[in-house]
C-alpha positions, 0 to 999 in steps of 0.5 A, a space after each residue: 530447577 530454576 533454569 529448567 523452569 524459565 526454559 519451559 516457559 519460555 518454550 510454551 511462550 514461543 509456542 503460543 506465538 507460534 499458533 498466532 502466526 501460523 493462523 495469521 499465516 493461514 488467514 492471509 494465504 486465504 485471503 491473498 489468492 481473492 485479492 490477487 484475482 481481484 486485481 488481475 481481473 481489474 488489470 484489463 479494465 483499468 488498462 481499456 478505460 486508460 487508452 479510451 480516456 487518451 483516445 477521447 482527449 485526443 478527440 477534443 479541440 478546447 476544453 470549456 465548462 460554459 455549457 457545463 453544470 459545476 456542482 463540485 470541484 470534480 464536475 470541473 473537468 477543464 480545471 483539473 486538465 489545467 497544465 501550471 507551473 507545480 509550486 505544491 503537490 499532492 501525493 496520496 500514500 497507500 499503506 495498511 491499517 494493520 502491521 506484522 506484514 514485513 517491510 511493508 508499509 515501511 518501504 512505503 513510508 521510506 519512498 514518501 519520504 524520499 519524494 518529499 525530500 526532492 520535492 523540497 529540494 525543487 522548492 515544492 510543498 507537498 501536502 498529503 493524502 494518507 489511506 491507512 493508519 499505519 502511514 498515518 502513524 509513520 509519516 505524522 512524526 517524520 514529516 516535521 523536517 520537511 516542507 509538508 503537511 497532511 491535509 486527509 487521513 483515510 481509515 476505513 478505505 483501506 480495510 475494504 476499497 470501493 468505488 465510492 469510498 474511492 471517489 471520496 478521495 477524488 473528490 478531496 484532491 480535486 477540490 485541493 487541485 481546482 482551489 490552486 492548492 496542489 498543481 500536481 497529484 500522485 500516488 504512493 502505491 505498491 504493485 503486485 507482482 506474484 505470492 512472494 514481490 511487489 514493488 513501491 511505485 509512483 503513480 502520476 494522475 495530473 497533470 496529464 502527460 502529452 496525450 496526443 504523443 502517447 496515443 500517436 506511439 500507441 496507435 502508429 499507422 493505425 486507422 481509428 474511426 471518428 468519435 462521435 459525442 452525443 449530447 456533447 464533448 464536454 459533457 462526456 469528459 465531464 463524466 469520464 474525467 472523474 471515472 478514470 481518475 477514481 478507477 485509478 485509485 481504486 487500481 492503486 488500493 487493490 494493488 496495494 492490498 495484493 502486496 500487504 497480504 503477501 507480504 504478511 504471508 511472507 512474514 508470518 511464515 518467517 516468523 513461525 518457522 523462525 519459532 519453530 527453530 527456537 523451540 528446537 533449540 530450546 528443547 534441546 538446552 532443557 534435556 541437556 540441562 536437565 540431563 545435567 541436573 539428573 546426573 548431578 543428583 546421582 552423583 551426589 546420592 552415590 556421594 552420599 551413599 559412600 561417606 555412609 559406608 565409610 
C-alpha cells in the first residue's frame, strides 16, 4: 500500500507541474507573436536609419566638436568616431531576467565567454555591460579566470526595452569609450528567426567599419543627390550619432526578447509533454501494482479459506 501511495504522489506532483508549464506555455505563445511583430516592424527601420547614417558619414570631410556644445560624453560624437588601436573592449551581454527558457541565456553566456577568451589570447581586457539577471548570475563567477570585469548590470531593461532605457546604456558605454576606457563596443545578442530558432550573434557598433567601401558596395553606379546640412554637418551627426547607436541596441534587446519567449514556449511545451508521458507511465505502474497487490489479497483469502476447510 505503501508503493501505491508514493506512486499517486508522485502522479499528482507531476500533474501540478504540468499546470505550471502548460500555462507558462500558453503565457509565452501569447506573448511571443507581440514581440515577434514588434521586431519585424522594427527591421526596416533599423535597416533605413543604418544606410542614412553610412550615406551621411560619407557625406562629411572632418569631423570636429569646435562648434559643438559637449554636455555629456555621447554629445562627443567626433570621440566616438575615433579609429585606435583596441587594448580593452566593451561587450554588452543581452540575457533574460527570468529562466525556464531552454538553452537560452546559456548559449548566450557560452558565446561570451568564448569572445572573452580570444580577446584575452590577443592581450585585450574586456570590460562588461550585462542586460538581465540571469547573465549577470552566470558570467559574475565565470569571469574570475579571465582578464575581464563587469562595469554595469542592467535589470529593469530587459523586462521592458525603451528608447530611454536604451539610451541609458548608450550613454555609459559612450562615457567607457570617450574616457579611453574601451576602444571597441559590441553586442552579445540573439536574432529571431521563426517560433522554433534563433542564433547568438555578435554585433560590432564601434569603431565603425569603412563606411565609404560600404556605401560604395551598396550604392554602385547609383546616382545620389548631394546632401544639404542645415544648421551644419556637425550638428546633424551630433544628433544622429546617438540616435543609431541607441536604436541599435534597442533592435538588439527586441531581438533578444523575440528568442527568449520562443525559446521558452519550446521548453515549456517539452516539459509539459514530457509530464504527460510520465504520468502515462506512472499510471500504468500504479494499475499494475495494484493489480498486483488485489490479486495477492485474493490469493491469500482463497488461502485462507482452504486451511479453514481443511
Amino acid at each position: 500500500m505503501s508503493n501505491l501511495k508514493n506512486i499517486k504522489n508522485r502522479i499528482k506532483s507531476i500533474e501540478s507541474t504540468k499546470k505550471i508549464t502548460r500555462a507558462m506555455k500558453m503565457v509565452a505563445a501569447a506573448k511571443v507573436k507581440k514581440a515577434e511583430n514588434t521586431v519585424k516592424i522594427s527591421r526596416p527601420f533599423t535597416a533605413e536609419l543604418n544606410a542614412m547614417f553610412k550615406k551621411l558619414l560619407n557625406s562629411v570631410g572632418t569631423y570636429s566638436a569646435s562648434t559643438l556644445k559637449i554636455k555629456s560624453a555621447i554629445d562627443n560624437y567626433p570621440e566616438l568616431l575615433q579609429l585606435r588601436p583596441i587594448k580593452a573592449v566593451g561587450m554588452l551581454v543581452i540575457t533574460s531576467n527570468k529562466g525556464l527558457a531552454g538553452a537560452y541565456n546559456a548559449n548566450v553566456a557560452r558565446k561570451t565567454l568564448k569572445k572573452i577568451e580570444e580577446y584575452n589570447e590577443q592581450g585585450i581586457h574586456v570590460t562588461l555591460f550585462i542586460i538581465g539577471q540571469k547573465g549577470i548570475s552566470a558570467l559574475k563567477r565565470k569571469i574570475e579566470k579571465f582578464d575581464c570585469d563587469i562595469a554595469k548590470t542592467y535589470i529593469n531593461v530587459a523586462n521592458k526595452p525603451t528608447g530611454s532605457a536604451c539610451l541609458m546604456v548608450v550613454e555609459d558605454m559612450a562615457e567607457y569609450f570617450v574616457n579611453k576606457k574601451i576602444d571597441k563596443i559590441e553586442i552579445i545578442t540573439t536574432r529571431f528567426k521563426n517560433m522554433m530558432s534563433y542564433f547568438v550573434e555578435d554585433w560590432e557598433i564601434l569603431p565603425l567599419k569603412n563606411q565609404e567601401e560600404e556605401y560604395e558596395r551598396l550604392h554602385d553606379n547609383i546616382a545620389e543627390p548631394l546632401m544639404e546640412f542645415e544648421p551644419d554637418m556637425h550638428h546633424i551627426l551630433q544628433k544622429v550619432v546617438p540616435m543609431y547607436i541607441t536604436n541599435i541596441i534597442y533592435q538588439a534587446i527586441l531581438e533578444a526578447q523575440a528568442s527568449e519567449l520562443a525559446s521558452r514556449m519550446t521548453a515549456m511545451s517539452a516539459a509539459t509533454s514530457n509530464a504527460e508521458k510520465m504520468i502515462n507511465l506512472l499510471s500504468i505502474e500504479y494499475n499494475k501494482t495494484r493489480q498486483t497487490a488485489i490479486t495477492q489479497e485474493i490469493i491469500e483469502v482463497v488461502s485462507g479459506a482452504n486451511s479453514q476447510i481443511n
